[in-house]
N, C-alpha and C positions, 0 to 999 in steps of 0.2 A: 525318445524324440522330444525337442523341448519347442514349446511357443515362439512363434517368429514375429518382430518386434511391431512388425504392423498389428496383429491381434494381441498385445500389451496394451497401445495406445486403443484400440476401440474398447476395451474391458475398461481401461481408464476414464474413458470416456461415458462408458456405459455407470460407471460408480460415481461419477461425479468429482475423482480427483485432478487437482489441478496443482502445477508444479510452484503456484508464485498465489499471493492474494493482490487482486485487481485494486488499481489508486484509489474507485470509488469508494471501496471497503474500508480501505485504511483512512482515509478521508472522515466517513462515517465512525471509524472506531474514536478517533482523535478526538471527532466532536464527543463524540457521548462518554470518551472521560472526563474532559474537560465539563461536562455539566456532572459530574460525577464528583468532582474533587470542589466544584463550586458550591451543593448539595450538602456536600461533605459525607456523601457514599464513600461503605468503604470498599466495594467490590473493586480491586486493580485489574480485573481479566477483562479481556475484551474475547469473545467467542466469534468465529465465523467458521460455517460447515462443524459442527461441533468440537473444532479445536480452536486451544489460545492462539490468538496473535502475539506474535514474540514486538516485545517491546523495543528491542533493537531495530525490529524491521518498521515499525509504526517512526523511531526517532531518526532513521536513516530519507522514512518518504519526505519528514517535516524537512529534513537538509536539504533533499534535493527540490523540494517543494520552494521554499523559500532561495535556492539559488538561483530555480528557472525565475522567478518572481525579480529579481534583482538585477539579472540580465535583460529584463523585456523591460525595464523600466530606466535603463542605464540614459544620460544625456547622450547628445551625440553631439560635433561641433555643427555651427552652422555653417552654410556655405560648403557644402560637399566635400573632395576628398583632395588631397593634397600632391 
């Protein structure tokens, strides 16, 4: 008989794994390499739940980080819409 997938997700739950690292984390990794590399530490790992944050996933939040930024700050014309 095998585990049905509701009692997969409470065991997950119960261990603490989580499918994605939250913006707040990655946010906080970002900063504390950047004083890392300002320091001129040479640790490149950023740890969260005792595994690395993959560097791809930290340089992908900074893109979408600074796209949402660039969209909220766009001009608009004045005088409404056309």
């Amino acid at each position: 008989m095998c585990c049905s997938p509701n009692s997969y997700k409470y065991y997950f739950n119960q261990w603490g794994v989580n499918k994605s690292t939250p913006s707040r984390v990655k946010d906080a990794a970002i900063v504390a390499l950047g004083k890392r590399v300002k320091n001129r530490m040479s640790s490149p790992k950023v740890y969260y739940k005792d595994h690395p944050i993959d560097k791809k996933k930290l340089a992908r939040h900074i893109a979408a980080t600074e796209k949402k930024k660039l969209g909220n700050s766009s001009t608009k014309p004045l005088g409404g819409s056309m």
